[in-house]
Each structure stands twice: as C-alpha cells, then as structure tokens.
C-alpha positions in Angstrom: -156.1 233.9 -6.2 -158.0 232.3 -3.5 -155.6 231.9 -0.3 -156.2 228.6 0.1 -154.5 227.4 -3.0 -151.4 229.4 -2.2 -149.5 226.7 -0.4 -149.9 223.8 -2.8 -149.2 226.2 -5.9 -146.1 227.4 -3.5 -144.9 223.7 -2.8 -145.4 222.2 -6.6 -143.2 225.5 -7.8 -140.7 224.7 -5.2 -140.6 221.1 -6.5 -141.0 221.5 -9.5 -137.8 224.0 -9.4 -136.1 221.4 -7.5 -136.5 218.6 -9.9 -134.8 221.0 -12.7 -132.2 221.8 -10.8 -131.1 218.0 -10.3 -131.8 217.5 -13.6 -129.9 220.0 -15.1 -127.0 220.6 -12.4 -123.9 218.8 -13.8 -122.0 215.9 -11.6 -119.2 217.9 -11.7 -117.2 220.3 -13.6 -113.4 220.8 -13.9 -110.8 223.1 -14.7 -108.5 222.2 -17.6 -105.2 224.0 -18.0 -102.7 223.9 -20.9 -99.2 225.4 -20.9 -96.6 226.2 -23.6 -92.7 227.0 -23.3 -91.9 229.1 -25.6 -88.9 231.5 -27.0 -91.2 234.3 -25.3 -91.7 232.3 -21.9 -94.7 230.0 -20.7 -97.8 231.1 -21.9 -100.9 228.9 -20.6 -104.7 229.2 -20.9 -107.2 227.2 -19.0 -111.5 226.4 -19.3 -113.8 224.8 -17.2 -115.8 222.8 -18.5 -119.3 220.8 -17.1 -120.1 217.4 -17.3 -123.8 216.7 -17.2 -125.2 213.1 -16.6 -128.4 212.2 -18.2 -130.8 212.8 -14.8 -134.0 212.4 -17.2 -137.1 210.5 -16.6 -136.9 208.6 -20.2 -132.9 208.0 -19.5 -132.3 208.0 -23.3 -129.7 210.3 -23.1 -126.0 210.0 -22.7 -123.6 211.9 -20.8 -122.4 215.4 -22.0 -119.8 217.9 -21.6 -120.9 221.5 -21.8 -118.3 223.8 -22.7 -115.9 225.4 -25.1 -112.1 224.1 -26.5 -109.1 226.4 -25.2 -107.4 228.7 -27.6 -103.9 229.7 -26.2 -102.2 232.7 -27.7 -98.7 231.6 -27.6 -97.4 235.3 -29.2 -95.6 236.1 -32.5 -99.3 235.0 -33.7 -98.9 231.6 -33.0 -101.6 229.3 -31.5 -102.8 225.8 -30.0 -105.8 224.5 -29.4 -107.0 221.7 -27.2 -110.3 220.8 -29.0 -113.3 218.7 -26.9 -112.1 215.6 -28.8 -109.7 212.6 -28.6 -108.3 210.3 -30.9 -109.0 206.3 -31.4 -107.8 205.0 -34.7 -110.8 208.3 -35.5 -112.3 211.3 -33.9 -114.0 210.9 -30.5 -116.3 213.4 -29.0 -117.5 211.2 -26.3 -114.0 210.9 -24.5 -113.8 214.1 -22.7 -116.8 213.7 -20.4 -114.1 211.5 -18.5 -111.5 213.6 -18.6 -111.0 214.7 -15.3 -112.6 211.5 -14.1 -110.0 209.4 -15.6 -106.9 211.6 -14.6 -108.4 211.6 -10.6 -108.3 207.5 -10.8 -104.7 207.8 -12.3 -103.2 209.9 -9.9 -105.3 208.2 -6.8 -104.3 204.7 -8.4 -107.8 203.4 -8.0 -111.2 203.7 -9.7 -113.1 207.0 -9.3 -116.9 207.2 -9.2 -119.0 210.0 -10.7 -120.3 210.5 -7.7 -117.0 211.0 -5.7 -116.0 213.7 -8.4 -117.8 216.9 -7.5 -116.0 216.6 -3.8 -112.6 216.1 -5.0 -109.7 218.6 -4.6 -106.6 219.6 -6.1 -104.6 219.4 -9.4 -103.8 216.4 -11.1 -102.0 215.9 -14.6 -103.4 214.7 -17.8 -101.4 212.4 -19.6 -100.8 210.0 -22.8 -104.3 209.1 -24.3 -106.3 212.2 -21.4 -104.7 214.8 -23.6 -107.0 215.9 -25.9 -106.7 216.6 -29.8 -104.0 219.6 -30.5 -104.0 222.1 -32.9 -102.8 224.9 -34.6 -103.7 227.7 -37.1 -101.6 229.4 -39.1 -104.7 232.4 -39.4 -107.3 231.7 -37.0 -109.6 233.2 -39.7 -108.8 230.6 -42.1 -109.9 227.0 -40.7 -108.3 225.3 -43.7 -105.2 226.5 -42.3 -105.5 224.0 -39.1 -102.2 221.8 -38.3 -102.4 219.0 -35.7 -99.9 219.4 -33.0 -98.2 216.4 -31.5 -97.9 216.5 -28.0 -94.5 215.0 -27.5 -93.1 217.3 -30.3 -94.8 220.6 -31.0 -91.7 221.9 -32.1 -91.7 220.0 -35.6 -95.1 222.4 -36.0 -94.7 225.3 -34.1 -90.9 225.9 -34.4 -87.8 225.4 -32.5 -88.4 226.4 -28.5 -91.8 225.4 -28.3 -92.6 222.6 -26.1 -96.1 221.1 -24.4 -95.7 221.7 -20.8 -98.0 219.2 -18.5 -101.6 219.5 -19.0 -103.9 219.2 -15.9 -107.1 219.1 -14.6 -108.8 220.4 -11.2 -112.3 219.8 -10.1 -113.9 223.1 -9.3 -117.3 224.3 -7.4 -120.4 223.2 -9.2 -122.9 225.8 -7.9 -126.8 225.0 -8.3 -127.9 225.8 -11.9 -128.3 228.2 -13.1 -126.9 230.3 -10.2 -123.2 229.1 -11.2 -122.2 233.0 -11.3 -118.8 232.7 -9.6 -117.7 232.2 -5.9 -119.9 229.9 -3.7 -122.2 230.5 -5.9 -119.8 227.5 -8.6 -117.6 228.4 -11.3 -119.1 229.3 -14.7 -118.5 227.9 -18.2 -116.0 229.4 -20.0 -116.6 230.6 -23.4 -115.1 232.7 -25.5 -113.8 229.9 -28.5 -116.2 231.8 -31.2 -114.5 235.5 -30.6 -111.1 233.4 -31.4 -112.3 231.3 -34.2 -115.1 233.5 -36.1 -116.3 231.1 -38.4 -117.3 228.8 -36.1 -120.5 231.0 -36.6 -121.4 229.3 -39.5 -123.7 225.8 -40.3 -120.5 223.6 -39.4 -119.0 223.4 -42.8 -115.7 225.2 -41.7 -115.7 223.8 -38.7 -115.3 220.1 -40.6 -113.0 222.1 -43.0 -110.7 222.7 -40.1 -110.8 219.4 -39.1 -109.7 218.1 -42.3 -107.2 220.2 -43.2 -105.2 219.2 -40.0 -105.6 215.7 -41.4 -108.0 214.1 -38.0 -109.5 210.6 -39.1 -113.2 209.9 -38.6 -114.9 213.8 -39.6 -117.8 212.6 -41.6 -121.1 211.8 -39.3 -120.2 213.7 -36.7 -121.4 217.7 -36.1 -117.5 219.3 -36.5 -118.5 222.2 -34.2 -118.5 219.7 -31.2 -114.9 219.5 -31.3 -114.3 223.1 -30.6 -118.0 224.1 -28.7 -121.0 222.4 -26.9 -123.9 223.8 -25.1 
C-alpha cells in the first residue's frame, strides 16, 4: 500500500469504528434482582440487561432491551420467572426498556432522562405496575406446564412460606461495545435462560405454548420468545 494513503484509510477506520460504537453502545444497562422467602430461606437471582436506543441514520427503529428473563431456582424443584414482559389489560414487550428508568424517577420523585441514566448509582426498588410478568413451571421441560405467579401472593401458587421479596433495579457500567467483558471494561449481558428452559430452542411455538398455558392475555402477534430472550 502506498504510504501516502495510510493516514486517511487509518482515520476513516477509526471513524468508522467510532460511529458503530455510538450506534450500537446501549444508553444504559441495569441490574435486576428478584428475591424469594421461602421454607428453605431467601433464594434470589439477578440479570443485567441493556437498553439500546435507536442511534441509526434512518431513525425507524424503536428502543430495545437486549437480554434474557431470570430463572430463580427456589429448591424442592420449584421456580419463578421474571419474563421481559408486563401486563396492560394484554402482554407488553415494550415496557421493560423503562424499567429501570421508571423506578430511578420513582425513588428520586422527579422525571428521569435517558440521558441521565447511564451515570446513576445505587439500588432502587421496583414496584406495582415495574414488576414484570411472574411465572412458574411445574417442569421447566414442559412449557405447557407454566403458572402465572401473583406478586402480592405467590403463596396461592407456590405453597405456603413462599413470599415475593422486593424487586430492584441498579444501573451498572455500560462499557464500549463490544468490549463489555466485565470490570471497567462494563458489565456483560447475562444469559443463560435457554440452559434453564430448553425448548426455547425451538421456532417459538412453545414459547407461545408457555405463555398460554399460564393464561397471559394478548399472545397472538407477538414473537413469544421475546418474553423470555432478546438479542
């Protein structure tokens, strides 16, 4: 290659890397944490999730949330839950890009930009309609065996001496995609829903099977998977 043309090649990849990176980095992304009493003790599990604006040129996009639903193992081969999805009078997938923004403006009493997110601190609960969709499976192999789980009383589906402990949310380190290995470097997506919910594999038919079977308004015309995975 001629030397001459090093520099601007040099500079456009720079740029050019740049402009991916802003496009593709997400406004923030937050830690969500769900805890159980049960007759065995607490038992909690927790995911981080991002939350990706739509930075594109055309701006046809929407906001997303990248990121899986928590399965907590609550023992005695019982389960719940917390599925990327809320409910108003049907299913919502849209709802838990604002999550974490909504619960920040709760606790601060005020309204909370997308902007201000990614340099907020500390834990802050998630309450009433913030708390996502709750479920259960009597065999996490089977999705037709899917229960909802009401917050306020997960005892009348998961027995006597199990009660939802406060959900809550903290922002945490967004890193510069795609170096969001850990450490300084930002806090990684958690996966790991599939290994707990095999069938999730599959074209989606289960996962809308699963869905149904715990009753959830509104499954048709959406892609079931969403609920429990997004890339």
């Amino acid at each position: 290659m001629n030397s001459r043309w090093f520099g601007p090649i040099a500079l456009l990849a720079v740029l050019v890397i740049g402009d991916q990176i802003r496009i593709n980095r997400p406004a923030h992304k937050y830690r969500l944490t769900v805890e159980v009493e049960t007759p065995e003790g607490r038992k909690s599990a927790s995911g981080v999730v991002a939350v990706h604006p739509d930075r594109s040129y055309t701006r046809r996009g929407q906001t997303r949330t990248v990121g899986d639903a928590i399965f907590v193992d609550l023992g005695q081969g019982k389960n719940l839950v917390a599925l990327l999805a809320h409910i108003d009078s049907k299913l919502v997938l849209d709802d838990v890009n604002y999550v974490a923004l909504r619960a920040y403006g709760a606790a601060a009493g005020k309204r909370v930009s997308f902007n201000e997110m990614s340099r907020l601190t500390g834990v802050v609960p998630v309450k009433d309609a913030l708390i996502p969709v709750l479920v259960t499976f009597a065999d996490p192999t089977v999705p037709g065996s899917a229960k909802v789980v009401p917050p306020d009383d997960a005892e009348a589906v998961l027995g006597k001496g199990y009660r939802l402990q406060p959900i809550s949310a903290e922002v945490v380190p967004n890193g510069y995609w795609p170096l969001d290995f850990g450490g300084a470097l930002g806090e990684p997506v958690t996966r790991g829903i599939q290994a707990k919910l095999p069938w999730l594999g599959d074209a989606g038919n289960s996962a809308a099977a699963a869905l149904r079977a715990a009753g959830l308004p509104g499954v048709d015309g959406i892609d079931a998977r969403e609920a429990f995975t997004r890339k």
